[in-house]
DOKOLVEX-97857 format. One record per atom (N, C-alpha, C): residue number from 0; x, y, z. Coordinates in nm, 4 decimals, always signed. Example, Ala and Ser with C-alpha at 12.3 -4.5 7.8 and 13.67 -1.06 7.14 Angstrom:
BEGIN
n c1 c2 c3
0 +1.3190 -0.5690 +0.7800
0 +1.2300 -0.4500 +0.7800
0 +1.3200 -0.3300 +0.7800
1 +1.2850 -0.2250 +0.7080
1 +1.3670 -0.1060 +0.7140
1 +1.2900 +0.0030 +0.7870
***
This chain:
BEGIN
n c1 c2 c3
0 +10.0178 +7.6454 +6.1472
0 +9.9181 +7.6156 +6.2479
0 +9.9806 +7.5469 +6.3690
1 +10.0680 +7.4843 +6.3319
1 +10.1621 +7.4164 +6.4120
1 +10.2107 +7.4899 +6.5291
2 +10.2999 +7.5856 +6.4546
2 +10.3384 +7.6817 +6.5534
2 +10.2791 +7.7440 +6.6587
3 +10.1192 +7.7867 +6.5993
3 +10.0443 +7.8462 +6.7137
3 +9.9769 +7.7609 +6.7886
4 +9.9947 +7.6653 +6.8453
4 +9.9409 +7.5866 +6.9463
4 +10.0304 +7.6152 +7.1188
5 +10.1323 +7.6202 +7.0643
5 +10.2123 +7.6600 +7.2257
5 +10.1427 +7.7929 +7.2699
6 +10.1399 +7.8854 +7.1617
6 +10.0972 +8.0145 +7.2350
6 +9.9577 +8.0155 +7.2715
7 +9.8974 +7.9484 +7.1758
7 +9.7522 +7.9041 +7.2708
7 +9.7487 +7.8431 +7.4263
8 +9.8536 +7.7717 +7.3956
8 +9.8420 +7.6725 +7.5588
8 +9.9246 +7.8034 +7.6629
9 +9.9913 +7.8853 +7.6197
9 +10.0441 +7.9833 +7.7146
9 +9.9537 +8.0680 +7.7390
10 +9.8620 +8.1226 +7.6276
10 +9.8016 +8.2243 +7.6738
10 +9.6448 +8.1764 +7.7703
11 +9.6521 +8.0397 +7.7804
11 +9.4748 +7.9894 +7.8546
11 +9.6227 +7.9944 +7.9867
12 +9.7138 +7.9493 +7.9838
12 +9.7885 +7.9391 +8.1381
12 +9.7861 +8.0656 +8.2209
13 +9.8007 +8.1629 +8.1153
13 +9.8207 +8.3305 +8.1962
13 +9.7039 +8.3339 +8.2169
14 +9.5957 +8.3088 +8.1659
14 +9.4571 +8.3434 +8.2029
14 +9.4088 +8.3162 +8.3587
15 +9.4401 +8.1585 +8.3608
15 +9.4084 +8.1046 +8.4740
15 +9.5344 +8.0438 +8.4971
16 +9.5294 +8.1379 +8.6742
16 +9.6609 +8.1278 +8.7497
16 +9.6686 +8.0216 +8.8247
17 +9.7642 +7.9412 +8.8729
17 +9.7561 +7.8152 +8.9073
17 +9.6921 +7.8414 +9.0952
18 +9.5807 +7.7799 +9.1833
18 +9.5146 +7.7810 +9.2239
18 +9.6012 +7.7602 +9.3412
19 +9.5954 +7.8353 +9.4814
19 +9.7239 +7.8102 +9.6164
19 +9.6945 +7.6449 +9.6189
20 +9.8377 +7.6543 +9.6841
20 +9.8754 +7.4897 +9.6777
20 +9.7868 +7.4628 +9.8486
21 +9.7760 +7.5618 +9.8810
21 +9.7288 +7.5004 +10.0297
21 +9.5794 +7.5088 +10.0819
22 +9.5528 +7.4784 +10.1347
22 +9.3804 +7.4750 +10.1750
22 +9.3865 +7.5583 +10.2983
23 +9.2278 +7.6387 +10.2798
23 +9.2016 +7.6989 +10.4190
23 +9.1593 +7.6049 +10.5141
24 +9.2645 +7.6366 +10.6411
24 +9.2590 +7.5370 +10.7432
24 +9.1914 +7.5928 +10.9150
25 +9.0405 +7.5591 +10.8949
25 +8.9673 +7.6698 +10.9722
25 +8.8852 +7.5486 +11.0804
26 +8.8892 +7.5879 +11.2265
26 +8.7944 +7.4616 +11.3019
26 +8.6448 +7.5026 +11.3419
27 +8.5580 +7.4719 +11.3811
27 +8.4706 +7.4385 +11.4151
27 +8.3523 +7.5909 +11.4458
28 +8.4571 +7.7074 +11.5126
28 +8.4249 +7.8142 +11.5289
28 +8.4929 +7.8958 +11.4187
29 +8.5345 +7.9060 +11.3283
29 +8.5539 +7.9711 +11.2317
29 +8.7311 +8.0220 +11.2625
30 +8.7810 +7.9457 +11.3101
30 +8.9233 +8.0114 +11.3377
30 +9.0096 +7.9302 +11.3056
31 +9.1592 +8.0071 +11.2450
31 +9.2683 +7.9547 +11.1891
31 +9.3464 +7.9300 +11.3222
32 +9.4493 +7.8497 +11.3341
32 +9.4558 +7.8094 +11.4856
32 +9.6659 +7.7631 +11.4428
33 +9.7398 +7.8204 +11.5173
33 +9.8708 +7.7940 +11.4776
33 +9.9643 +7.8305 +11.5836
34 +10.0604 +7.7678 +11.6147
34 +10.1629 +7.7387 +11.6998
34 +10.2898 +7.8445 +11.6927
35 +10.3305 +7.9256 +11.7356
35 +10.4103 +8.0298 +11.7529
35 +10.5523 +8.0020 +11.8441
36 +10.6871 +7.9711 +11.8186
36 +10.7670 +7.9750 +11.9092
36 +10.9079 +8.0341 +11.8720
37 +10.9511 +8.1150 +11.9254
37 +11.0243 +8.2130 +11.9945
37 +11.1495 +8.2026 +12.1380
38 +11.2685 +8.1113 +12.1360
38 +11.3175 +8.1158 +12.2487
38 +11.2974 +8.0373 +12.3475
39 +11.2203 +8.0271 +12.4426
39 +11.1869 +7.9722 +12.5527
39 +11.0254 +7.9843 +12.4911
40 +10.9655 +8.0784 +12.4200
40 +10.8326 +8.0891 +12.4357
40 +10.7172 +8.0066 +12.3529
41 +10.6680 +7.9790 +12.4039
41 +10.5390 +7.9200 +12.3246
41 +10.4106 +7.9611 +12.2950
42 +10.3950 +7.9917 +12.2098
42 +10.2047 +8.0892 +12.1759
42 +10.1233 +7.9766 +12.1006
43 +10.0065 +7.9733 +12.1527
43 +9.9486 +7.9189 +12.1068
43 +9.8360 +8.0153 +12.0355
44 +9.8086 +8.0336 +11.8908
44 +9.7341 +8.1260 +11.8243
44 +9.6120 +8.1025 +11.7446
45 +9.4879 +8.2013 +11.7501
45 +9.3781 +8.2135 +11.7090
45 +9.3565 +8.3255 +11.6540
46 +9.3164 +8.3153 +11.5156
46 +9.2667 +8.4574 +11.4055
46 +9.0713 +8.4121 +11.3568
47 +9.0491 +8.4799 +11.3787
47 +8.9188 +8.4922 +11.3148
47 +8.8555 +8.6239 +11.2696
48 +8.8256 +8.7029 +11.1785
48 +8.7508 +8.7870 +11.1179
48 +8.7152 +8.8926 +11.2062
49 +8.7581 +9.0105 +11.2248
49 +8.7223 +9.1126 +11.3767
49 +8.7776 +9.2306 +11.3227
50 +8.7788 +9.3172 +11.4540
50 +8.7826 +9.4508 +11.4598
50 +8.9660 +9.4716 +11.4593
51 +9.0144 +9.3651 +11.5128
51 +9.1425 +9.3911 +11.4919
51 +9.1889 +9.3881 +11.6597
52 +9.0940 +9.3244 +11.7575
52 +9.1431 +9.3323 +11.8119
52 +9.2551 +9.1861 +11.8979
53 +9.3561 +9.2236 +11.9732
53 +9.4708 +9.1041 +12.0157
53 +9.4720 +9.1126 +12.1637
54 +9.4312 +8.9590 +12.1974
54 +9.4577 +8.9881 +12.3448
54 +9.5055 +8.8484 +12.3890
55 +9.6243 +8.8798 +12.4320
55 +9.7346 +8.7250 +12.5181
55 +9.6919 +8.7321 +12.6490
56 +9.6842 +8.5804 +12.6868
56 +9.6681 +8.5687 +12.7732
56 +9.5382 +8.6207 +12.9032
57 +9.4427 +8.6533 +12.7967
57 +9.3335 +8.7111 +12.8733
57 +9.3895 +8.8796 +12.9018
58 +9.4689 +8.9380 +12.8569
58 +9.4494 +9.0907 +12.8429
58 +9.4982 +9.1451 +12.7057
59 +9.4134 +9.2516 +12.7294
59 +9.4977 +9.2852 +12.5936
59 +9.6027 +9.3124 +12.5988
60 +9.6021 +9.3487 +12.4293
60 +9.8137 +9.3741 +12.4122
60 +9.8168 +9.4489 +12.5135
61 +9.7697 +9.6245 +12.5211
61 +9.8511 +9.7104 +12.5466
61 +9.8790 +9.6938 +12.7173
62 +9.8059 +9.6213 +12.7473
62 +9.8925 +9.5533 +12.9352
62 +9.9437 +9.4575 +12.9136
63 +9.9284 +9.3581 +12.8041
63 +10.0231 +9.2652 +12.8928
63 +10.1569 +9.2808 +12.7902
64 +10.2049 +9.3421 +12.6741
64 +10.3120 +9.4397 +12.6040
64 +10.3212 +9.5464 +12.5983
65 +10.3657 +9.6058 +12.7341
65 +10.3343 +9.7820 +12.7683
65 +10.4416 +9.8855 +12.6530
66 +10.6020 +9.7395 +12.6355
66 +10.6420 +9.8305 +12.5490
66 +10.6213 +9.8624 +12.4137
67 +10.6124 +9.9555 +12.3299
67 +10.5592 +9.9922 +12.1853
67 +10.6429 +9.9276 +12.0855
68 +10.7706 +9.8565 +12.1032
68 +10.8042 +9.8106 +12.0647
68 +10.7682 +9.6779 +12.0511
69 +10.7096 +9.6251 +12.1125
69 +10.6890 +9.4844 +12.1098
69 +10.5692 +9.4558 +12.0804
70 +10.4796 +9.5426 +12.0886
70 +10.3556 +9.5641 +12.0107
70 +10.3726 +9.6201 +11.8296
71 +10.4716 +9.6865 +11.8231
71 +10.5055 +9.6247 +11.6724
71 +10.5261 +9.5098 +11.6418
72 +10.6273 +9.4240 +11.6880
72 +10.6590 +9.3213 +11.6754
72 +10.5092 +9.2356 +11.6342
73 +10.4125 +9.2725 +11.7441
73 +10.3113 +9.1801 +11.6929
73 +10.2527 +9.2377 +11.5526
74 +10.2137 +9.3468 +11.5568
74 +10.1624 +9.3719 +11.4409
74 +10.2028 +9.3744 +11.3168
75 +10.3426 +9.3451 +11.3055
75 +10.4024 +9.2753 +11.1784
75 +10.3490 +9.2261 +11.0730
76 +10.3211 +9.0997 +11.0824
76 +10.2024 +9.0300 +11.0028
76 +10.1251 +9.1055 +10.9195
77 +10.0457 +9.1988 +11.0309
77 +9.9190 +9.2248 +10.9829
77 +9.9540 +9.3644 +10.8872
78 +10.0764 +9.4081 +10.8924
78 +10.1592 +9.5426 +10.8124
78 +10.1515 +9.5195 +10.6401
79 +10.2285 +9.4041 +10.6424
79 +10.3088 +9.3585 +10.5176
79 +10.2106 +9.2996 +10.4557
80 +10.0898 +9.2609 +10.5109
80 +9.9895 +9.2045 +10.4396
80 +9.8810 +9.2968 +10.4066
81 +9.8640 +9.3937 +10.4572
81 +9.8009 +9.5224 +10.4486
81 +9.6080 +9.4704 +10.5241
82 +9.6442 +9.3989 +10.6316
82 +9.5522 +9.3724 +10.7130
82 +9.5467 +9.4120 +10.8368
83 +9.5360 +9.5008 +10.8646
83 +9.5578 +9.5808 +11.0042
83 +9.3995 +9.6159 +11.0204
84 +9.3516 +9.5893 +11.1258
84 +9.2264 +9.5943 +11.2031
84 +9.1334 +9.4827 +11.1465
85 +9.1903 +9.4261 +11.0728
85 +9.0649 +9.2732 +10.9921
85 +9.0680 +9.1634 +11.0901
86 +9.1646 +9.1645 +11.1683
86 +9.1436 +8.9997 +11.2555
86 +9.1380 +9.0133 +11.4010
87 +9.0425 +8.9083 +11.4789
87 +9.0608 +8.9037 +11.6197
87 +9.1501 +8.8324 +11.6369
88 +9.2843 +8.8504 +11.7432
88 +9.3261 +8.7147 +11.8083
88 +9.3293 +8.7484 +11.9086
89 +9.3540 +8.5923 +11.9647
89 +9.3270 +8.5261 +12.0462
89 +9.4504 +8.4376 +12.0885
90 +9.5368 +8.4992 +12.1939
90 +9.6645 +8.4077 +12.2463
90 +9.7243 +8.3852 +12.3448
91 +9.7838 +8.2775 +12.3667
91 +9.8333 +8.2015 +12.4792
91 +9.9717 +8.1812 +12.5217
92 +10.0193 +8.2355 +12.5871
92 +10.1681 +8.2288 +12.5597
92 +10.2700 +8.1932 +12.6957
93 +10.3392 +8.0723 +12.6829
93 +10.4476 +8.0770 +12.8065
93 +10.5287 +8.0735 +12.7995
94 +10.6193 +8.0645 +12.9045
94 +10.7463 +8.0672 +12.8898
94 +10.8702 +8.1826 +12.8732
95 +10.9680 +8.1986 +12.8565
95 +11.0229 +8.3180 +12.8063
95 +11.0399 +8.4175 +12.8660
96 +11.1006 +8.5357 +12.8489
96 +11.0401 +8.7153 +12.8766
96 +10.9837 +8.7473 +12.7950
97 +10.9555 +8.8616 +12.7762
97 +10.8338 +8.9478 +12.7147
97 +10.9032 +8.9631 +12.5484
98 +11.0345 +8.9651 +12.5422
98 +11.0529 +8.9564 +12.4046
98 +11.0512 +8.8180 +12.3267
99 +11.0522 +8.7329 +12.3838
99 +11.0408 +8.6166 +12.3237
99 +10.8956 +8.5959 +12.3090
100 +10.8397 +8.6189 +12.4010
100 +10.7058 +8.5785 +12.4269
100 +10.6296 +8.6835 +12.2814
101 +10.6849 +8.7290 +12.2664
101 +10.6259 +8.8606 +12.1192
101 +10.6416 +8.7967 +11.9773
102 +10.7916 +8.7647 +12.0133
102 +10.8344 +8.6505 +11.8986
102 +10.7627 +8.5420 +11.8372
103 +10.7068 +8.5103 +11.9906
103 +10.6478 +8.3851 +11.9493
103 +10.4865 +8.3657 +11.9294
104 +10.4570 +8.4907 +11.9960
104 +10.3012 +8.5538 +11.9541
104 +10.2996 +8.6197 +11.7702
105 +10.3815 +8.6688 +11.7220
105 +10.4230 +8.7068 +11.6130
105 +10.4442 +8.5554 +11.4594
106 +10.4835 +8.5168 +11.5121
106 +10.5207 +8.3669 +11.4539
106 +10.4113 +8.2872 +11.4588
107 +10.3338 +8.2593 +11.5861
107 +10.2058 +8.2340 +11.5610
107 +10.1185 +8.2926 +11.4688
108 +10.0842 +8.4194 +11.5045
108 +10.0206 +8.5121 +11.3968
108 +10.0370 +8.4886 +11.2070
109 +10.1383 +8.4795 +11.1830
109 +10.1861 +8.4828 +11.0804
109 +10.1475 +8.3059 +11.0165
110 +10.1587 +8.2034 +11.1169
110 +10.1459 +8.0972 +11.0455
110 +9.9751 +8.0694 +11.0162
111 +9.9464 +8.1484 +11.1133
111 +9.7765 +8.1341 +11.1168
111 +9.6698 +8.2316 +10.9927
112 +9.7465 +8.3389 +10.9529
112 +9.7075 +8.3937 +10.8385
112 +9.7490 +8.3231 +10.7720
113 +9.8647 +8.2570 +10.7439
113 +9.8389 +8.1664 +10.5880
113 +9.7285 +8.0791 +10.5797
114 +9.7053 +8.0313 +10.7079
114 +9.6213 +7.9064 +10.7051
114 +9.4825 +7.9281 +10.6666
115 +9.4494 +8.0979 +10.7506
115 +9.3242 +8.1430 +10.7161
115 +9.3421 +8.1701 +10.5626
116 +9.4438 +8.1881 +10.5332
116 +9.4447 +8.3338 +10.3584
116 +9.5383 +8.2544 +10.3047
117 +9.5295 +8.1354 +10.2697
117 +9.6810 +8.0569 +10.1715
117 +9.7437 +8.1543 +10.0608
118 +9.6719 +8.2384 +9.9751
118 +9.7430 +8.3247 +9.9160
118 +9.8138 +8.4355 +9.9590
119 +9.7770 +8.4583 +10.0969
119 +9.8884 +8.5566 +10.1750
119 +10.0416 +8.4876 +10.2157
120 +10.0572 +8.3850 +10.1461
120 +10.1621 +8.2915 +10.2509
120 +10.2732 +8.3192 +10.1984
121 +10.2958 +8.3678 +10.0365
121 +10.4228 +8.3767 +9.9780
121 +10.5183 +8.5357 +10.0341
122 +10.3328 +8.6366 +10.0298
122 +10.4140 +8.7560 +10.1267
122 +10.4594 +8.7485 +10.2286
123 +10.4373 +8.6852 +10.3476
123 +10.4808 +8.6699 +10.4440
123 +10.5982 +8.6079 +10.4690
124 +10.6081 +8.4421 +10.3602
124 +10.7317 +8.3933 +10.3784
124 +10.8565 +8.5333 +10.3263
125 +10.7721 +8.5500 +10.2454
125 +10.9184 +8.6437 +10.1999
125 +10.9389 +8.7720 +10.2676
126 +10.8662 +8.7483 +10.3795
126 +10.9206 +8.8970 +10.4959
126 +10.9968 +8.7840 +10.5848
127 +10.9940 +8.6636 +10.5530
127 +11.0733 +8.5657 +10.6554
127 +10.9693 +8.5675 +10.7888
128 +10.8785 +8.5793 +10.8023
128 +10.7419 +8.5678 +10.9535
128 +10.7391 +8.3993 +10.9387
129 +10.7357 +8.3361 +10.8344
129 +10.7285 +8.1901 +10.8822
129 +10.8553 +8.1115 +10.9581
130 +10.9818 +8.1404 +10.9007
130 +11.0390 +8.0863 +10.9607
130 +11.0955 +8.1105 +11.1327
131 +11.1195 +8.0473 +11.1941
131 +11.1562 +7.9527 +11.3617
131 +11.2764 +8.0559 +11.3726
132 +11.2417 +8.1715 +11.4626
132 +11.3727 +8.1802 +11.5081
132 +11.4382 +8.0826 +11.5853
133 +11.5574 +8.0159 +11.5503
133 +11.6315 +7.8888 +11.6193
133 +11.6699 +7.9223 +11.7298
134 +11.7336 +8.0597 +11.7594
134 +11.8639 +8.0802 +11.8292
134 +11.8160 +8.0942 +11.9883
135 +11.8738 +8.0309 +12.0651
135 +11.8362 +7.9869 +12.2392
135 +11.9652 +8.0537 +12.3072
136 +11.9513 +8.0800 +12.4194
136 +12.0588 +8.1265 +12.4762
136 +12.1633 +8.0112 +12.5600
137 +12.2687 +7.9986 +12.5133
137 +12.3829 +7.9048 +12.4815
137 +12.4011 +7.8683 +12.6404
138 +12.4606 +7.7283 +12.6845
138 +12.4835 +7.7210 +12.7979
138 +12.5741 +7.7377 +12.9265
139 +12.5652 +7.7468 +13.0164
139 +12.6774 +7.7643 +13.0655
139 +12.7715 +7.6344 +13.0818
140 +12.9078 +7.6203 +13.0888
140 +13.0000 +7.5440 +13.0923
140 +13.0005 +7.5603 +13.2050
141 +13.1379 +7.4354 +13.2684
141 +13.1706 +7.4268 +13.3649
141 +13.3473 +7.4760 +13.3981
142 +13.3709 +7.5539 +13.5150
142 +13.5053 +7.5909 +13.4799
142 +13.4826 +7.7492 +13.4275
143 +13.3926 +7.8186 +13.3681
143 +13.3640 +7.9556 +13.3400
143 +13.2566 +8.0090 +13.4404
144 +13.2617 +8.1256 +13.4222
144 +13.1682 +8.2075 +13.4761
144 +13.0077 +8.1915 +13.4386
145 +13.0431 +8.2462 +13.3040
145 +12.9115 +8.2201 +13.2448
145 +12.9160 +8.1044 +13.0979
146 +12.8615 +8.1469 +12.9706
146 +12.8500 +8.0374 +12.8933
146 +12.9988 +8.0562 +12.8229
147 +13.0627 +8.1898 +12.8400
147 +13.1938 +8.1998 +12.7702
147 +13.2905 +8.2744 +12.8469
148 +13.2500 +8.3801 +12.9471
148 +13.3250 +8.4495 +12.9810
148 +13.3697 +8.3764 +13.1010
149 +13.5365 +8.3922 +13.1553
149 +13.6181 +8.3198 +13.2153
149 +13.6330 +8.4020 +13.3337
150 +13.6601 +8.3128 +13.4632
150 +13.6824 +8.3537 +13.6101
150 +13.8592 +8.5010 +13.5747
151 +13.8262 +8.5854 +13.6524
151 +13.9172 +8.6455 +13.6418
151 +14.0777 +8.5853 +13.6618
152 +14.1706 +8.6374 +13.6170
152 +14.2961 +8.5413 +13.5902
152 +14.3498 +8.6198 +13.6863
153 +14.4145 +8.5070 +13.8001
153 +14.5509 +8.5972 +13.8834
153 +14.6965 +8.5474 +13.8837
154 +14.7391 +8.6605 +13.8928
154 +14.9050 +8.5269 +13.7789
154 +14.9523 +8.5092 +13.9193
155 +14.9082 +8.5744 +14.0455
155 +14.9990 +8.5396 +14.1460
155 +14.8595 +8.5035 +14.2821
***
């Protein structure tokens, strides 16, 4: 009798799965609300329950990210999670060029579905959408041209 007590306590554990560690984090109007940055860029992001549609900066994607590429970029998120047309956003973005500025509309996106969907958070981390791209463009020195490349050499 002894013995079967562990497998009792294993089999009520498989039953009931341990509950997301995180809370839905939603304000006042029903929206998940999360910080996006990318480079130089900064997004400030809003998801709420919709047709699917995304619009920065007061237009939509397809003017103010004419290229198709960078309109993937945003829709990332919503791929890997198999939510494509379920959310409105809503975003703000400065700074940057247009690829950073995607980056960082993208990164927003992604932190704001966990917040809305905490059980979406492990797929996403593990497409890597949560983490910060770090990398900035390096500076220029003094004495070079640019941040590495050197004034042409004249031996005479």
């Amino acid at each position: 009798m002894a013995g079967d007590a562990p497998n009792a306590d294993a089999a009520t554990i498989a039953q009931n799965p341990p509950a997301p560690l995180r809370e839905q984090e939603l304000d006042a109007q029903g929206r998940a609300y999360a910080t996006g940055r990318r480079k130089d860029a900064k997004a400030r992001v809003w998801i709420k329950p919709g047709k699917g549609k995304i619009t920065v900066n007061g237009r939509e994607q397809e003017t103010y990210f004419a290229r198709p590429t960078l309109r993937l970029v945003l829709n990332q998120p919503f791929a890997i999670t198999d939510r494509e047309g379920q959310y409105d956003v809503v975003a703000t973005v400065r700074g940057g060029g247009l690829s950073g500025q995607a980056g960082a509309v993208k990164h927003g996106i992604s932190q704001a579905l966990t917040r809305f969907e905490p059980e979406l958070r492990a797929t996403v981390k593990a497409a890597g959408f949560l983490t910060r791209d770090s990398r900035v463009v390096e500076r220029k020195k003094y004495g070079r041209a640019k941040a590495r490349k050197s004034f042409q050499f004249s031996k005479r």
